[in-house]
NULUM-947415 format. One record per residue (C-alpha): x, y, z. Coordinates in pm, whole numbers, plus 50000, padded with zeros to 5 digits. Layout:
REM NULUM-947415
XYZ/...
This chain:
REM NULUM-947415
500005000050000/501325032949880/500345064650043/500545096249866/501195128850064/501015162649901/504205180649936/504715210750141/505395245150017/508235260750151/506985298450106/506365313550421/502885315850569/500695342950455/499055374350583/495155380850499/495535393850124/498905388850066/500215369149742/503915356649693/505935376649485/505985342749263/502385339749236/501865379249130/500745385148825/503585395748613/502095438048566/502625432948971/506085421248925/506635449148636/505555478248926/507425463249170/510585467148943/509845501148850/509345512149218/513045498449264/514305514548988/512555544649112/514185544349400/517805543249273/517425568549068/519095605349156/517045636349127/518705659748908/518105697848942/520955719048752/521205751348609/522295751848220/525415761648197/527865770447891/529425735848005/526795716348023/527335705248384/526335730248632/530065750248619/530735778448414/528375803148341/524645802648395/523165835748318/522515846847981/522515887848058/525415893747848/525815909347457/525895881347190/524165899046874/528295890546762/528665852246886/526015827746970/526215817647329/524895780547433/523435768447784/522685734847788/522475703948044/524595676347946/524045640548005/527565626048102/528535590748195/525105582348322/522215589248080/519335614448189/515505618748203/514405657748172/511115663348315/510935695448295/513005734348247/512535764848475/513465798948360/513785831348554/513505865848392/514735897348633/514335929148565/513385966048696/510055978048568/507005964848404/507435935848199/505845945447829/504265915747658/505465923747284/509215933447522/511515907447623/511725917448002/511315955948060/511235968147736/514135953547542/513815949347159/514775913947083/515955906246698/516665870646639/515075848146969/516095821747188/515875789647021/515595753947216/517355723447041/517895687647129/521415679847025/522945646146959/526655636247030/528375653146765/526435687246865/523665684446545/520195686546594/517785665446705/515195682346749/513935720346789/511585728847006/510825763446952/509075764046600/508915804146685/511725816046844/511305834847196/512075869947166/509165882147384/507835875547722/504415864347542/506485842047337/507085822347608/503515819447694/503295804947332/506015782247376/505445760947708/502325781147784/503445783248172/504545820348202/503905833448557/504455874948627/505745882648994/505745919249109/506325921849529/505845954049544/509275969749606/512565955249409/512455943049067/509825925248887/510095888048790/509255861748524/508955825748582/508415801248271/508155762948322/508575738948007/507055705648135/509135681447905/506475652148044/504285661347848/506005647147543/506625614647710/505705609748089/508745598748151/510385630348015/513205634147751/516145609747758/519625629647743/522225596447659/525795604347730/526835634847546/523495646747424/522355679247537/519045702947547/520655735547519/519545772247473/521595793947241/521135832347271/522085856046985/520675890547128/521565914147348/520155907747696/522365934347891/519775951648050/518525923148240/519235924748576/518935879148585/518325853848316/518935816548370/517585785848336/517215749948599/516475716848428/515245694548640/514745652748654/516525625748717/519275597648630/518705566948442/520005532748454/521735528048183/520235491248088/516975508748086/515345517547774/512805548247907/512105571147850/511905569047482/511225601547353/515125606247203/
């Protein structure tokens, strides 16, 4: 006689409504890698700079109607996702809507570009390029106006990048979004821009908007 006993499993007991991670469906399995993932990632907030990494300079309130002048954010070693780009106008006065901060005449625009490796384009992603404060409204749409009363008035823009891909734009090592002024923005008193997002493991294949 032969008696047949069903074997044990060697998973640990259960709580009420708990599964075992190798009884989860796998879209469980798939969120429970990206909240891993998620949480190695490093948040990235950087000012563009004319090197791409934070150093050099970061304010564009110089004269370049002669030489273009670039700031960018630079994906190094360890590839990037851009979520989104803050920009700060400062400036005495009023801020005029067909004036790029108080009153300054702006020829040729800032224009936006997504550049590869070898420094060629992408991508552009100003179609019209911004050379008044309502052009940045036209742009990414959010353009916020802050006057406190006494000092200088102020100019937020924010250029949600997530709403191309929610994940944001990739930057792989060596591509850049960068900013290139050809104007003359003297008479600003600030003018700089923060990307902000976060790294990317490099076996990963998201975002994909590249």
């Amino acid at each position: 006689l032969v008696r047949c006993t069903q074997p044990q499993s060697i998973l640990p007991p259960l709580q009420p409504h708990q599964t075992h991670p190798q009884t989860r469906h796998p879209t469980q399995n798939k969120t429970l890698k990206t909240l891993v993932t998620a949480a190695m990632q490093t948040p990235i907030h950087q000012l563009a700079s004319t090197i791409g990494d934070g150093t050099g300079t970061t304010t564009a309130t110089g004269d370049y109607t002669s030489t273009t002048t670039t700031l960018k954010i630079t994906a190094n070693a360890t590839p990037l996702a851009i979520i989104r780009m803050i920009g700060t106008i400062k400036d005495s006065g009023a801020f005029d809507a067909d004036k790029y901060g108080n009153n300054i005449t702006i020829t040729n625009g800032i224009r936006i570009y997504l550049r590869d490796t070898d420094d060629t384009t992408i991508t552009e992603f100003t179609p019209l390029p911004i050379a008044t404060n309502a052009d940045w409204a036209s742009m990414c749409h959010d353009l916020s106006i802050h006057s406190f009363g006494q000092g200088n008035q102020i100019a937020t823009m924010r250029w949600t990048y997530g709403k191309y891909d929610p994940g944001g734009i990739r930057l792989n090592p060596g591509q850049s979004i960068a900013l290139d002024f050809h104007d003359n923005y003297t008479g600003l008193v600030d003018h700089r821009f923060m990307f902000e997002g976060h790294t990317i493991d490099p076996a990963s294949t998201e975002p994909h908007w590249t």
